[in-house]
C-alpha positions, 0 to 999 in steps of 0.5 A: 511507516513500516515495510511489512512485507519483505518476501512473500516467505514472511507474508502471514495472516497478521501483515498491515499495510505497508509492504515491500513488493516484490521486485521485477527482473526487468530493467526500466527505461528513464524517461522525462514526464510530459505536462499533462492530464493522466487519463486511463489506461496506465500511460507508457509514459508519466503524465503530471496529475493536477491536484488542487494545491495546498497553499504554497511555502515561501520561507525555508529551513536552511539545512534542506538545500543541502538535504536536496542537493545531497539527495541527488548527488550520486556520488554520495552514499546511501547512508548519507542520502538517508541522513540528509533525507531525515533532516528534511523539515518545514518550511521546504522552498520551492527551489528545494521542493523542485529538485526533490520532485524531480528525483521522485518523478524521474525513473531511475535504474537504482529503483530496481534495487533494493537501497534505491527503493528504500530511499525513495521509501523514506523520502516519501515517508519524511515528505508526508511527515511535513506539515503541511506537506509540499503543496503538489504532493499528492499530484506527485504521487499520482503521476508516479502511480500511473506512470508505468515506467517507473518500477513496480516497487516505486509506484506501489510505494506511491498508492501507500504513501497517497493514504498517508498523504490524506491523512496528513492533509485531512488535518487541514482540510476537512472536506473538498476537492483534493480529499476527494481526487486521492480518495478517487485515485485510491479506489482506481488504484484497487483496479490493478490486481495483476501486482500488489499494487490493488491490495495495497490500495484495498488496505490503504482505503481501508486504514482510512475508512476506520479513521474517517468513516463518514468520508469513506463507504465500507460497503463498496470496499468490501465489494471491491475485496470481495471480488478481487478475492475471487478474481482467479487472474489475480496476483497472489499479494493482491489476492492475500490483501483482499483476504485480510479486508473480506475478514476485517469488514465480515464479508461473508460472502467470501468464505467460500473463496477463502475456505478454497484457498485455505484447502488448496491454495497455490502457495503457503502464504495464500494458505496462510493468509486465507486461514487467518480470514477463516478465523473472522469469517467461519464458524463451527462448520470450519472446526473439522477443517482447522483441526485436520489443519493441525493433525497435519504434517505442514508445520507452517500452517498450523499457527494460522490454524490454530489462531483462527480455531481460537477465534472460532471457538472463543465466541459466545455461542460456540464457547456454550456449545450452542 
């Protein structure tokens, strides 16, 4: 799973899902997360999601004790908690799996730093890799989402990797209880445009409508896109997401939006982003503007620019001039 997003400097009409959110400049309070059942709003404090379990492991690979142990060793360094985070593999004990979870659940100050979310990053990348993955997985995952004292990266990291969980588990189960709840976490999770947190649930779900069509509805996604694209209190990476998924499914209700943000978006990526959408979406009536785009002085945009003219004037009618 690859980090697509390291600034919104580099964020362009060409991003896929997985990015790494900006971080915040506030310090986040440990906390200890109380059994219980996750209800709306976002909680202060994290409750344990129940998802149905997959069956449990009951043998282990000797190497993941030490893995585990050295994960949450302080004093050890990054390099070497990586290494011992790509030496996790099945079968995980639940010993192992119990301090694992817990370093995930746990807020942690390093969060806010840029090696600490790399770490949990990769762990949870290795974590979804396993098959099958640690039976509460998903659970851990959701609760990590909806608690909001864990950073902003963290939880934003958790709705990306929710995706890759399903498509792990979906392997085995091809219908059911569990598809269904992280299927429902998913879609809530598009509820929170005010991070990048709702435009990476978008992305998620759309990744997994292509893969499993008959499991997803298309039509609501691009609603939800649609609205989150003209949802002006919306945060910019959301708003860029929502761009990419209107001109993915052909929502053409939204080029209206997207012709605006592409003329006077706040920023260069919105700008950016909205003119890669024009290129899906528009047609001859957007050339004069793609080509005002290009006869102007903002060299930055005019990649963008002329990409979408491409796309444009490559389809059949317009390439005949008719």
């Amino acid at each position: 799973m690859t980090l697509a997003v390291a600034g919104v400097a580099t964020v362009c009409w060409l991003a896929w899902p997985y990015r790494n959110p900006p971080a915040r400049t506030t310090m986040v309070s440990p906390a200890q997360p109380p059994a219980g059942l996750a209800t709306r709003p976002l909680p202060t404090t994290a409750r344990m999601v129940p998802i149905t379990r997959l069956e449990p492991v009951v043998s282990a690979a000797p190497e993941n004790r030490k893995a585990a142990l050295v994960l949450v060793d302080g004093s050890a360094s990054h390099e070497t908690r990586i290494r011992a985070i790509e030496s996790l593999r099945m079968p995980l004990a639940e010993s192992d799996w119990k301090v694992i979870r817990n370093f995930l659940l746990k807020p942690d100050g390093l969060d806010r730093t840029q090696l600490g979310q790399v770490r949990k990053n990769e762990l949870m990348d290795a974590l979804c890799a396993l098959s099958p993955p640690p039976a509460d997985l998903g659970a851990v995952l959701a609760t990590i989402y909806r608690n909001s004292q864990q950073h902003e990266v963290t939880r934003d990291y958790a709705v990306q990797h929710l995706a890759a969980y399903y498509e792990q588990v979906s392997q085995q189960l091809k219908s059911g209880a569990l598809l269904q709840t992280v299927q429902d976490f998913l879609w809530e999770a598009t509820g929170e445009t005010g991070t990048s947190i709702g435009g990476t649930a978008l992305l998620g779900l759309e990744r997994l409508s292509v893969e499993y069509p008959a499991q997803f509805n298309r039509g609501k996604l691009g609603m939800q896109a649609l609205q989150m694209a003209e949802d002006g209190s919306a945060g910019e990476l959301a708003r860029i997401s929502a761009y990419q998924i209107c001109g993915r499914l052909g929502v053409a209700d939204a080029l209206p939006t997207v012709l605006e943000a592409a003329r006077n978006g706040g920023t260069l990526p919105v700008r950016i982003s909205a003119l890669g959408t024009l290129g899906q979406l528009g047609g001859a009536e957007q050339v004069p503007f793609l080509e005002t785009v290009l006869a102007g002085s903002e060299e930055r945009l005019k990649p963008a620019a002329q990409h979408a003219l491409d796309q444009i004037t490559a389809r059949p009618k317009l390439a005949l001039g008719q």
